[in-house]
LOTOR-934313 format. One record per residue (C-alpha): x, y, z. Coordinates in steps of 0.2 Angstrom, whole numbers. Example, Ala and Ser with C-alpha at 12.3 -4.5 7.8 and 13.67 -1.06 7.14 Angstrom:
+-------+-------+-------+
:     x :     y :     z :
+-------+-------+-------+
:    62 :   -22 :    39 :
:    68 :    -5 :    36 :
+-------+-------+-------+
END
This chain:
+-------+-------+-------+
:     x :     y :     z :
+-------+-------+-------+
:   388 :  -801 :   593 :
:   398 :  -790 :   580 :
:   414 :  -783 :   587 :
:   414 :  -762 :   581 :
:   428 :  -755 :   573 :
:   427 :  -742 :   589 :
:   427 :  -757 :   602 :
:   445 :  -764 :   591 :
:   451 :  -747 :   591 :
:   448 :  -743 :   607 :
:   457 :  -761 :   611 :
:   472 :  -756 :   601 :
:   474 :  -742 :   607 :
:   474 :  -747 :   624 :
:   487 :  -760 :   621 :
:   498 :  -748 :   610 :
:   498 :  -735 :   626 :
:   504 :  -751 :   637 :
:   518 :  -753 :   625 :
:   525 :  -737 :   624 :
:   522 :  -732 :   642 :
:   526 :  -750 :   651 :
:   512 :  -744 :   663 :
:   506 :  -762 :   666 :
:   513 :  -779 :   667 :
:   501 :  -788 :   658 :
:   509 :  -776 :   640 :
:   520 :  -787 :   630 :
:   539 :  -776 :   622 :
:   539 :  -782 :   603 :
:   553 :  -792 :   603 :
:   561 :  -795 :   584 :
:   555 :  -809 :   576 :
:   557 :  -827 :   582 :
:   566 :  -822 :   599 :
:   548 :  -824 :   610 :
:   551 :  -838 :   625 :
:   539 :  -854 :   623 :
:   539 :  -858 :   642 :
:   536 :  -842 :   649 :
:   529 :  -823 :   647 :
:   537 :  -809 :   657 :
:   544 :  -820 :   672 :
:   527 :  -830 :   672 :
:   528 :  -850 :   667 :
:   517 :  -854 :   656 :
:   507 :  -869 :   662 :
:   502 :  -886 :   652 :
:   520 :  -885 :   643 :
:   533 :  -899 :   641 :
:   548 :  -905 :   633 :
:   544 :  -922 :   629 :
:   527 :  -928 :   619 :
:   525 :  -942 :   631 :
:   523 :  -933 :   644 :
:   511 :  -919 :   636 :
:   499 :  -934 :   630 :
:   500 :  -941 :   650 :
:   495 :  -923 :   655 :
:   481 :  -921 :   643 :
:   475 :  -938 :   648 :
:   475 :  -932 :   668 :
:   464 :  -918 :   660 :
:   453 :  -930 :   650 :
:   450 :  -938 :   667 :
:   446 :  -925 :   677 :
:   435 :  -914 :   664 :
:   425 :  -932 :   660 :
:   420 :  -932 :   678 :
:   413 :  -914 :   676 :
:   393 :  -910 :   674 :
:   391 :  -900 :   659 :
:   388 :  -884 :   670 :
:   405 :  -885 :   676 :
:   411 :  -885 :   657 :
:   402 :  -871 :   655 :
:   412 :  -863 :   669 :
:   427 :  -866 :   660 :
:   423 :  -860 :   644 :
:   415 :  -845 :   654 :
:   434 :  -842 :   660 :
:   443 :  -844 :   643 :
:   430 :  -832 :   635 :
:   435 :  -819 :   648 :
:   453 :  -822 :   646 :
:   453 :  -822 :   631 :
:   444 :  -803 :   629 :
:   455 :  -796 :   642 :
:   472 :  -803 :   632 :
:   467 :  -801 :   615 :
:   479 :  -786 :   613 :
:   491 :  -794 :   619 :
:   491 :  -811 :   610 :
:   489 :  -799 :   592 :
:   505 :  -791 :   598 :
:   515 :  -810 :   600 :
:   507 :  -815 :   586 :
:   512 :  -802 :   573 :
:   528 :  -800 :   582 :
:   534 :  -819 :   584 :
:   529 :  -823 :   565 :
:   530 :  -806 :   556 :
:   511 :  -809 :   547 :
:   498 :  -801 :   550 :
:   491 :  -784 :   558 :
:   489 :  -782 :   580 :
:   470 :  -775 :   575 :
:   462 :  -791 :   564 :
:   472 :  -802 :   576 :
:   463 :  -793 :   590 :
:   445 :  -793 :   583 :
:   448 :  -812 :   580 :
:   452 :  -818 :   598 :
:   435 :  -807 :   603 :
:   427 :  -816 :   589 :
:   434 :  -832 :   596 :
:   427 :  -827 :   612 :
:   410 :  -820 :   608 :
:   405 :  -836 :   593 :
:   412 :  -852 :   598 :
:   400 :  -865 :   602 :
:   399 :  -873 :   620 :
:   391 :  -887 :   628 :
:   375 :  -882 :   619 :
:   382 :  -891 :   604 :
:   382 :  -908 :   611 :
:   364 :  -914 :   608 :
:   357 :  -930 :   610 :
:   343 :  -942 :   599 :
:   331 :  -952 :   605 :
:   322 :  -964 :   591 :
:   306 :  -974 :   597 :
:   296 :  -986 :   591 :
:   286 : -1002 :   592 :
:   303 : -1011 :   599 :
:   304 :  -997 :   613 :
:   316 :  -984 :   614 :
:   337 :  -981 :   607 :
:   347 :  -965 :   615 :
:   361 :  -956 :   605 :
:   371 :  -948 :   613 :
:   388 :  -938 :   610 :
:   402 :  -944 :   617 :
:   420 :  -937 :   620 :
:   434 :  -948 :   610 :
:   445 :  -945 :   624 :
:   462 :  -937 :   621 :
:   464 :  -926 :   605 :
:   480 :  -922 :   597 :
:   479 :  -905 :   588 :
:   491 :  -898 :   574 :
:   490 :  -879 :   573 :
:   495 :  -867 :   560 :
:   506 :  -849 :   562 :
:   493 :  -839 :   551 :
:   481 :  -840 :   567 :
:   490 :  -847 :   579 :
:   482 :  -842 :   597 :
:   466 :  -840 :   588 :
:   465 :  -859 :   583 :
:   473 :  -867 :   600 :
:   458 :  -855 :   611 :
:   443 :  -861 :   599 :
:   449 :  -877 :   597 :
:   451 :  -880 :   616 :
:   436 :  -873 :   617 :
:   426 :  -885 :   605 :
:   435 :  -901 :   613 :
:   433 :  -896 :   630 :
:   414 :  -894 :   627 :
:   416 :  -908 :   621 :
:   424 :  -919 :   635 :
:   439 :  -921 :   628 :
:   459 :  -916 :   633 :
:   469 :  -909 :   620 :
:   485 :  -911 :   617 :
:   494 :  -898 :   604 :
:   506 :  -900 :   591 :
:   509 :  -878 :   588 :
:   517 :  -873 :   569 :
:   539 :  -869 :   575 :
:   535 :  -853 :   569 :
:   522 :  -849 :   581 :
:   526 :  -859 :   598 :
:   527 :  -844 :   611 :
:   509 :  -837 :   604 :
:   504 :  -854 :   604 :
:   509 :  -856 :   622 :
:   504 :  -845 :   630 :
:   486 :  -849 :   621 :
:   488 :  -866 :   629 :
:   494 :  -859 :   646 :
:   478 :  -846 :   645 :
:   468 :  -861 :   646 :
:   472 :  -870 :   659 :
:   474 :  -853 :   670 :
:   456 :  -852 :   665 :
:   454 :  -869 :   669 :
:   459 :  -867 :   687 :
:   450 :  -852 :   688 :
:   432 :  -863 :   684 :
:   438 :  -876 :   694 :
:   443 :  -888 :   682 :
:   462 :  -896 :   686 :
:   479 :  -887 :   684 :
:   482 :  -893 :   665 :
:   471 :  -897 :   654 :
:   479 :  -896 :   637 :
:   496 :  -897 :   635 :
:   507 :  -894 :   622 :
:   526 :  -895 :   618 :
:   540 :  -881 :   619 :
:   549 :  -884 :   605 :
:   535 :  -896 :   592 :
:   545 :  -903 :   578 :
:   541 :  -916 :   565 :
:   545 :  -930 :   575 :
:   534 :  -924 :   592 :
:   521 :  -924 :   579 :
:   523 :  -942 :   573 :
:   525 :  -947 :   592 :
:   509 :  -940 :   594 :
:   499 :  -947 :   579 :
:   507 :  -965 :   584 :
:   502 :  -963 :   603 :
:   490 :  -976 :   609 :
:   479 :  -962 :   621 :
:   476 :  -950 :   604 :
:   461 :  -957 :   600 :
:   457 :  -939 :   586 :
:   470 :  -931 :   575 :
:   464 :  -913 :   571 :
:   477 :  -903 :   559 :
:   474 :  -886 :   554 :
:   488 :  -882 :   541 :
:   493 :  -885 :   524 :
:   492 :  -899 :   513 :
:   509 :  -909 :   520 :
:   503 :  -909 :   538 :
:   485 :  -914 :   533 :
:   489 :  -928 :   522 :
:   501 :  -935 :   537 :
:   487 :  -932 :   550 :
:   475 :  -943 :   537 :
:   487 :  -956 :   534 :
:   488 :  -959 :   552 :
:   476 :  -973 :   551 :
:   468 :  -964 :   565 :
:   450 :  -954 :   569 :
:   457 :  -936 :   560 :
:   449 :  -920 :   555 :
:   459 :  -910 :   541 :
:   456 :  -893 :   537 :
:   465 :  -889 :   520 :
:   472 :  -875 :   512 :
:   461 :  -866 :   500 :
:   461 :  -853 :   484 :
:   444 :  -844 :   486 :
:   438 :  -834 :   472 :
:   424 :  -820 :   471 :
:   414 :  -817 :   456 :
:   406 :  -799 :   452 :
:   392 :  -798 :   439 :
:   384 :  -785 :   432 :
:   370 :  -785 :   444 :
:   380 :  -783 :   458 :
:   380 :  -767 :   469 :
:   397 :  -762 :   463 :
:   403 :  -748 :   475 :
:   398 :  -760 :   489 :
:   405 :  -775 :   482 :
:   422 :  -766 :   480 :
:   421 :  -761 :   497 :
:   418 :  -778 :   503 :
:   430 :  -786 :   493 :
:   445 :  -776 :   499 :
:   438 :  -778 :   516 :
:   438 :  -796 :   514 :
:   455 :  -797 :   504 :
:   463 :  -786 :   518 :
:   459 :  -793 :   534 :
:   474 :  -800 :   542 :
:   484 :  -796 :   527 :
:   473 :  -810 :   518 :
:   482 :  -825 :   531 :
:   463 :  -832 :   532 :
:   461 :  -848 :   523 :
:   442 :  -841 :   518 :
:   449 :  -825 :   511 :
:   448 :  -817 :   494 :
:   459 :  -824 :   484 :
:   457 :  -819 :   466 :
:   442 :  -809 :   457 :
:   431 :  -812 :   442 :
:   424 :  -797 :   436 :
:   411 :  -795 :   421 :
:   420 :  -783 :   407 :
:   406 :  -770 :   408 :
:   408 :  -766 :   427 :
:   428 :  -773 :   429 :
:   432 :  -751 :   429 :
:   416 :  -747 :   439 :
:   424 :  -760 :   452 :
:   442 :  -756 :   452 :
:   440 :  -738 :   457 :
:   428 :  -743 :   470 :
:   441 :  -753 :   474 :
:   453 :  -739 :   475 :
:   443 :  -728 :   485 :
:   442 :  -742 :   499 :
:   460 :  -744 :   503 :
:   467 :  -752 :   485 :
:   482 :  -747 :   477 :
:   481 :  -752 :   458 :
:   497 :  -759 :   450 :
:   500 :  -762 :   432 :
:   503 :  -777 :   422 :
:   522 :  -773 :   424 :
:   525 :  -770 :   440 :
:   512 :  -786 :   444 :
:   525 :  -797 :   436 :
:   539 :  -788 :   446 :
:   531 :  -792 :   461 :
:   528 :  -809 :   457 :
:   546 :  -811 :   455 :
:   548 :  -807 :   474 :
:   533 :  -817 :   481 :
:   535 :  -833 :   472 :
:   552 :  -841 :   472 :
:   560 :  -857 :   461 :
:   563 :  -871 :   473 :
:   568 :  -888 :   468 :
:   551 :  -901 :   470 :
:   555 :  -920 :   475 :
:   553 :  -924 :   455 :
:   568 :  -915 :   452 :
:   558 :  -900 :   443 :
:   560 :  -881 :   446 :
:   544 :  -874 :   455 :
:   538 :  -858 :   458 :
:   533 :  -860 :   477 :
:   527 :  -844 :   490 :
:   540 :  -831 :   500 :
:   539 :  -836 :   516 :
:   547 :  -818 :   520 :
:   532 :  -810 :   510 :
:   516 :  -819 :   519 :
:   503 :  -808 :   526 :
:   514 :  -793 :   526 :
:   508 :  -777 :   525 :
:   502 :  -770 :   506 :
:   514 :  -752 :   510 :
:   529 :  -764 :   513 :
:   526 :  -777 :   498 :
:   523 :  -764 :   487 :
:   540 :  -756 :   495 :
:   549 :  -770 :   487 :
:   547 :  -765 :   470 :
:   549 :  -748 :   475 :
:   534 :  -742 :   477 :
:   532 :  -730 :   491 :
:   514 :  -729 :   499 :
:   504 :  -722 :   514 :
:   498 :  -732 :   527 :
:   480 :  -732 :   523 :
:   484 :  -743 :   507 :
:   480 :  -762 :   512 :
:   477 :  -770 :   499 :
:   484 :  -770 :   478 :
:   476 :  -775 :   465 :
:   480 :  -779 :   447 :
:   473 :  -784 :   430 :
:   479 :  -802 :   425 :
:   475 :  -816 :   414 :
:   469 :  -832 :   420 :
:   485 :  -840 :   420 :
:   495 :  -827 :   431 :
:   501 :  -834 :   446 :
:   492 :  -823 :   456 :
:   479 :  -830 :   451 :
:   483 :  -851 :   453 :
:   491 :  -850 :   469 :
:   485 :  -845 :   487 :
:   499 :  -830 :   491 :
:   489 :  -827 :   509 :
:   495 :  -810 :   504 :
:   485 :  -793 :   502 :
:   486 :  -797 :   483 :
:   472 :  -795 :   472 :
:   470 :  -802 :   454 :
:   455 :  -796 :   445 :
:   452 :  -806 :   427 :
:   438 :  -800 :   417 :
:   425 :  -809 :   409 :
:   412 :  -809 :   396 :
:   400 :  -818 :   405 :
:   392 :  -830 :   421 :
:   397 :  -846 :   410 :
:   416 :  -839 :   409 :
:   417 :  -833 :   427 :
:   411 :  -849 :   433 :
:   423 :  -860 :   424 :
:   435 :  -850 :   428 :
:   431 :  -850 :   446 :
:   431 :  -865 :   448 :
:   445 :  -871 :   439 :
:   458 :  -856 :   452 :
:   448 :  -866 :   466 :
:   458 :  -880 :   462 :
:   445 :  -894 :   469 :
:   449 :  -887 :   488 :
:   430 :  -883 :   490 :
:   435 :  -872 :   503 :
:   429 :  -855 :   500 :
:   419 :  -847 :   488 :
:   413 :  -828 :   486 :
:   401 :  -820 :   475 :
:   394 :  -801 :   475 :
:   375 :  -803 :   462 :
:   357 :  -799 :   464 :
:   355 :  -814 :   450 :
:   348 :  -828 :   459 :
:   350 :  -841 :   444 :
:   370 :  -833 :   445 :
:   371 :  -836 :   461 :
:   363 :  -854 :   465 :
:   373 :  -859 :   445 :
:   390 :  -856 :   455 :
:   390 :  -862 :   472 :
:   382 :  -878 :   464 :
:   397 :  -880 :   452 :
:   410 :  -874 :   464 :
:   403 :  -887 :   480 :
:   414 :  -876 :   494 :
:   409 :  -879 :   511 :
:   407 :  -862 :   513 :
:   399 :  -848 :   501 :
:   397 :  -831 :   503 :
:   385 :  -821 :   493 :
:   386 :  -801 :   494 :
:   399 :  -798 :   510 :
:   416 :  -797 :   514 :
:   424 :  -816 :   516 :
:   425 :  -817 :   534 :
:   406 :  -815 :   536 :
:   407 :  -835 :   533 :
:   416 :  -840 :   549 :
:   402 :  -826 :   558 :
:   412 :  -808 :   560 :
:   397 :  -798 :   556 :
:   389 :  -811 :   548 :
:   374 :  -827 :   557 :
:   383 :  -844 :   561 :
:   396 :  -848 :   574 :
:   415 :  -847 :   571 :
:   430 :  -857 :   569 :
:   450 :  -856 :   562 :
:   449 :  -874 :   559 :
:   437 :  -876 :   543 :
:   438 :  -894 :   538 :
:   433 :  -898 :   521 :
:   443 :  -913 :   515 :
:   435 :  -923 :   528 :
:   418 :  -915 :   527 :
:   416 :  -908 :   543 :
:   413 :  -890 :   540 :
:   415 :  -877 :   551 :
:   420 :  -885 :   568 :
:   410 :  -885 :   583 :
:   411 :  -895 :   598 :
:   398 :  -908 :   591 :
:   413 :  -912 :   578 :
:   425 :  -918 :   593 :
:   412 :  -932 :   599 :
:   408 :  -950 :   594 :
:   390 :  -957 :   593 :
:   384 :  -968 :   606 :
:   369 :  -978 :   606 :
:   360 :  -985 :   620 :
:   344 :  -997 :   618 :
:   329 : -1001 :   630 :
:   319 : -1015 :   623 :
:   300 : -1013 :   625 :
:   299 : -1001 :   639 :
:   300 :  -982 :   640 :
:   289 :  -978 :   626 :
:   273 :  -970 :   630 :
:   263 :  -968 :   617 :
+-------+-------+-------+
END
């Protein structure tokens, strides 16, 4: 079901009331960045929470126990728990979120946890097989693996530790979680709104677990642990190549640099529209977002003022390669080489204030910029997760696709396209194999906000699962009846 712009607002606005007024206890006080409590929210202790990663994995394994013991209706009234949690403190986990980390705006994070809610899979994703024949009858059947050990990210923090809980739950799974530092209190108090919707559905005190302060070497203790039978990493390359290295049972979902092409059969107004929609949402955090734009020559202006009259601010070739001096900074790689790498300080911030950083003064309703580049701008090669658009232009679908495949850097990831050229549009999502392709919408209609399918924050394309569901947490099992139990 699609979340209205009226139901977000209302939800804000609710929450903003809270926080001005200190009406009701459940409203979190922004805090400065970084200075949120991983143990506890407003005098309550969060619960699943330790300071030791053998002691989480035991916890999670307790949990395991138990919810392997549960029917699949009593799942269900789990999940039926988290998803009303989940709606009711979906203001208040945008709030952490964008407090705690500084990315980010409290609206998107809010639509989010209610699309979280509303479009992850349950139980109804574990199906089973049966296969008969002359021989008789084999049953497959979807097992849990037992204990999972999940990394998560800071660019959706709450949002990846609720769906992925969620999924391996459904599952039959525990979960143990590994949270990004820069997001451990949001990351919490995800963890702790499961289990308290865990109780509330009858299922044990703490079933996923998690650490209070996850460093580098919590994570190693848990990809060495002998009762983490399934690594799951949602992050950037580093932690995903770890995870894979493991030489356990892991699901990596990678970074990404998704580009849109607009042709010259496009609906252009709309597709401007769409594209800053896409581009802005979350300040561009999303992995699936709009990342760079490859416009045909003969509609690039057509597009740009659209653009503009949706919420862009257009910046000139100068004042693009002043920016890029503030949001990519040298930093000395392991081969002893200079490299330009992202501003941690400048990822998904607001357009007004990046734009405030070369000066540029702005109102409020600007959310995204955009500029004219070449292909070779570094806008264009790397993934800022900023509201930063590059728009190239291009002669023609031969040029756009090259191109847009090449700035995709192999991730298949994401890919985006605005046509009403079917031959266009089959031509590229062959040549540019994403996992996930979205033809004439705004990016985040591929994880299902306002668009068909279910949703996930943890998109796993190097190890070719896809968007995640709780049939991606299970292992096959098979079970054969020799010469009986076949009927026909």
């Amino acid at each position: 079901m699609a979340i209205s712009e009226k139901e977000i607002q209302n939800v804000v606005a609710a929450v903003l009331k809270e926080l001005n007024t200190g009406s009701k206890p459940a409203a979190a006080a922004v805090k400065p960045q970084g200075e949120w409590d991983s143990t506890q929210y407003r005098g309550r202790k969060f619960k699943g929470i330790y300071s030791d990663m053998n002691e989480a994995i035991a916890a999670a394994n307790e949990g395991y126990k138990a919810v392997r013991r549960m029917t699949l209706a009593e799942r269900e009234k789990i999940l039926a728990e988290i998803r009303r949690l989940t709606r009711e403190e979906a203001p208040i986990m945008a709030v952490m979120g964008v407090a705690e980390t500084g990315m980010g705006r409290v609206d998107h994070k809010t639509a989010k946890h209610m699309l979280v809610a509303d479009k992850t899979p349950g139980t109804a994703d574990i199906t089973a097989e049966v296969k008969t024949g002359d021989d008789g009858l084999t049953l497959l059947e979807r097992a849990p693996f037992g204990v999972v050990g999940a990394i998560t990210p800071s660019t959706n923090p709450s949002e990846t530790v609720i769906c992925n809980s969620m999924g391996m739950i459904a599952a039959g799974n525990g979960v143990v979680f590994n949270p990004h530092p820069n997001a451990i209190a949001t990351s919490n108090y995800a963890v702790d709104l499961v289990n308290r919707a865990s109780k509330l559905g009858g299922g044990p005190d703490v079933l996923v677990a998690s650490m209070d302060k996850p460093t580098m070497e919590s994570a190693a203790v848990m990809q060495s642990h002998p009762l983490i039978k399934l690594l799951v990493c949602t992050g950037g390359p580093g932690v995903v190549r770890a995870v894979l290295s493991s030489g356990k049972k892991a699901i990596g979902a990678g970074a990404g640099n998704p580009p849109v092409i607009v042709d010259d059969t496009a609906d252009i107004q709309k597709a401007g529209k769409d594209i800053i929609d896409g581009c802005s949402f979350d300040n561009n955090l999303p992995c699936i977002a709009e990342k760079e734009c490859f416009a045909f020559a003969s509609i690039m202006e057509e597009l740009m003022t659209a653009m503009q009259k949706n919420g862009a601010y257009k910046i000139t070739a100068q004042q693009a390669d002043e920016l890029a001096k503030v949001v990519l900074v040298d930093k000395q790689g392991k081969d002893g080489k200079v490299h330009k790498v992202i501003n941690r300080k400048c990822v998904g911030r607001d357009a007004k204030v990046l734009l405030g950083m070369i000066g540029v003064q702005v109102n409020d309703d600007i959310r995204c910029i955009i500029c004219e580049t070449g292909f070779e701008h570094p806008f264009v090669q790397e993934e800022l997760m900023m509201p930063i658009l590059p728009i190239v232009r291009v002669e023609n679908i031969d040029q756009a696709i090259d191109w847009a495949v090449k700035a995709e850097h192999g991730n298949r990831h994401t890919a985006h396209m605005h046509s009403k050229n079917i031959e266009n549009l089959s031509r590229f999502a062959y040549a540019v194999e994403t996992t996930i392709f979205v033809k004439n919408a705004p990016s985040y209609a591929g994880i299902g906000f306002g668009g068909e399918g279910h949703t996930t924050f943890t998109i796993a394309g190097p190890t070719g699962e896809g968007l995640t569901s709780a049939r991606s947490f299970t292992r096959w099992r098979r079970c054969v009846m020799k010469d009986a139990f076949r009927i026909i």
